[in-house]
N, C-alpha and C positions, 0 to 999 in steps of 0.2 A: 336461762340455764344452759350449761354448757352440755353438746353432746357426750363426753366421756366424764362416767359419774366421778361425783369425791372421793367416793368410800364404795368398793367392791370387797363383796366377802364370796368366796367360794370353797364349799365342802368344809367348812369351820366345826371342828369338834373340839369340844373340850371334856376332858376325864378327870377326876379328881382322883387320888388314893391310885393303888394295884390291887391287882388277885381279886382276893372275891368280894372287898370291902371297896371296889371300883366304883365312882359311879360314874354317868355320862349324860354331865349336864346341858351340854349342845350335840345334837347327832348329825349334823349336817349341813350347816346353814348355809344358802344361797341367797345373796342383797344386796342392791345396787342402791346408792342411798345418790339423789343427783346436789349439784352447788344451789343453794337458793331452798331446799327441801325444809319442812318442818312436821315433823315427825314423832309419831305415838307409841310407843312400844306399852303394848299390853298386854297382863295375862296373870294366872290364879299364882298364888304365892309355891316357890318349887318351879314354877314353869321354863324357868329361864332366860326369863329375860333382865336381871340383873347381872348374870353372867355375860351375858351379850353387848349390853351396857360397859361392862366392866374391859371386854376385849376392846371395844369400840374406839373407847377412850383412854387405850393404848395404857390401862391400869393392867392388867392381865393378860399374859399370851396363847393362844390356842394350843390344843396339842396336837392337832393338823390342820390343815387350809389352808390357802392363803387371803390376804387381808393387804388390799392397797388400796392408800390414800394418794389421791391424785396420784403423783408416778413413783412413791416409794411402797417398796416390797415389807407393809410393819413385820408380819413374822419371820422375816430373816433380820430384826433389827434387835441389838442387844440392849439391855436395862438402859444406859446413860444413852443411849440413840434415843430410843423410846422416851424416857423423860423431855431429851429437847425439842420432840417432836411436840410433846403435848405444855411445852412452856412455850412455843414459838405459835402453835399451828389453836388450839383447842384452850375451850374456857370451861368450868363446871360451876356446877350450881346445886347443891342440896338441899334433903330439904331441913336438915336441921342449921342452916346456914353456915356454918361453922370458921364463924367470926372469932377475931381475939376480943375476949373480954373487957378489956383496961387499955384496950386502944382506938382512939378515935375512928369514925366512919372513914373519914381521908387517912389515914395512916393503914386503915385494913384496905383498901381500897389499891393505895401505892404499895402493898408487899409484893403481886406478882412483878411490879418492875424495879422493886429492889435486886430480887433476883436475879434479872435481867442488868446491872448493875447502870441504871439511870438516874444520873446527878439529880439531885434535889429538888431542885430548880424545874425541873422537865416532870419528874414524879407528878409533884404538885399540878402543877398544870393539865397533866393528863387525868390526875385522879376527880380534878377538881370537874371536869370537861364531863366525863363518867359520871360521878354523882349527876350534878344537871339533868344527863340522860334522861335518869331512872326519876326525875324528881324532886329530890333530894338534894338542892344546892345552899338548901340553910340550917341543912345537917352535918358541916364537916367535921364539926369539934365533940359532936356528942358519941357517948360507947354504946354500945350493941344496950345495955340494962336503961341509955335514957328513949329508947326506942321500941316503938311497937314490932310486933312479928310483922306483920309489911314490909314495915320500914327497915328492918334486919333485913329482910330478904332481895329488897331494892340493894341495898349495900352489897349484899352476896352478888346480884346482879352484874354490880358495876364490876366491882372487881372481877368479876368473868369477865366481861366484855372490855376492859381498861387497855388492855392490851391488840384488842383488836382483831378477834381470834379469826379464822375458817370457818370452826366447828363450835358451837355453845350444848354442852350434853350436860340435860338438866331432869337429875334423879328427883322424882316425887315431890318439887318445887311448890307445891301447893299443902304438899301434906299434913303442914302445922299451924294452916289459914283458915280463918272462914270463911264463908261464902262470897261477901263483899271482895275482900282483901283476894281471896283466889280470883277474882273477875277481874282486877285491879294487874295483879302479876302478869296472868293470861295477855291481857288486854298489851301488856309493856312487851315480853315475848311476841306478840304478834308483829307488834311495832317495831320491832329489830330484827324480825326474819322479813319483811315487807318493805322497810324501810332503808334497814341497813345491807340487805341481803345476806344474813349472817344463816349459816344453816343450822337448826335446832333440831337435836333430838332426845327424847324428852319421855323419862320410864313415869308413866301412871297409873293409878289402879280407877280412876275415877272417870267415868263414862262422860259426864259434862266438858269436864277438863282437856279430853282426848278430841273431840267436836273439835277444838278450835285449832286441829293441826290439817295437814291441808292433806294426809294421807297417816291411814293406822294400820299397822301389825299388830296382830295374836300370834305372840307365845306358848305353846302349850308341850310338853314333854319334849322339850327341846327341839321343837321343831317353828318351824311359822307354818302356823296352821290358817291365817289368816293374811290377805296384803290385799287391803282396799285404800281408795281415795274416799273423800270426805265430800260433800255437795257444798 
């Protein structure tokens, strides 16, 4: 890991509304997230660590602190900065996967580097590379309905990491799996913060789930009320 972290957050508040219908769903956060980290954010629903999440991954901006990824300043960066930060730099992962329905595994796979406007030819090959990853390399032709919740979620996977992100911030990624299938995901997340050095940070409500990060956060009334490492 490198000495100077990826992600510094200092005195991060966030306020929703004015006046007296305010609220203040982060009061202060202090967090030094390092390159190589794989990371739990935990804590009761309201707590705030969605919102946190949500700042993280340069979806939402604070309304004080500042927040730097590696040597850029995110809260002094405007919406389309901010977007290419998180199409260039950051990959996501849901947990309702949120796949195109009536589009193959490889076609949902290669949209973030349609975006990115990557000839066909190169798509292909990276999305194909991806899939493999996770799995999944005798799945390109089939749609999210010929595939189990896993196997949705491998797909979700790939297309986060197709691109080859920084950052993989993966909301409640388990949350529409069983047991098996959660062990399976976990087990591939491990294998890409270990293997690929890809840094993970990863909102759960799930005590088992949280274990297999190598350091966890509580959340609670907008504050981190908790910041342990993992054995």
């Amino acid at each position: 890991m490198s000495e100077e972290p990826l992600i510094r957050l200092r005195q991060i508040r966030k306020i929703y509304g004015t006046g007296p219908a305010a609220f203040e769903a982060l009061r202060g956060i202090d967090l030094e997230i390092p390159q190589g980290e794989f990371l739990a954010i935990m804590g009761p629903s309201g707590a705030g660590k969605s919102t946190l999440m949500n700042l993280l991954g340069c979806l939402d901006t604070p309304t004080s602190g500042s927040y730097m990824f590696r040597d850029v300043a995110v809260h002094e960066l405007d919406k389309n900065e901010r977007s290419l930060l998180r199409r260039y730099a950051l990959g996501f992962i849901f947990q309702g996967f949120n796949l195109l329905a009536r589009t193959s595994a490889l076609e949902n796979v290669e949209l973030p580097l349609l975006y990115r406007g990557y000839p066909r030819k190169k798509r292909h090959e990276m999305a194909m590379k991806a899939l493999a990853q996770v799995g999944l390399p005798d799945k390109l032709r089939n749609t999210p309905a010929e595939l189990s919740g896993g196997q949705q979620q491998r797909v979700a996977i790939a297309r986060a990491i197709v691109t080859e992100p920084d950052t993989l911030f993966a909301d409640e990624p388990t949350g529409n799996l069983d047991s098996k299938t959660t062990k399976e995901i976990i087990d591939l997340l491990t294998r890409l913060n270990t293997e690929k050095g890809i840094t993970i940070i990863m909102v759960t409500h799930e005590d088992e789930v949280a274990q297999h990060a190598k350091r966890v956060i509580h959340v609670r009334d907008g504050l981190i009320a908790q910041d342990s490492m993992n054995p």
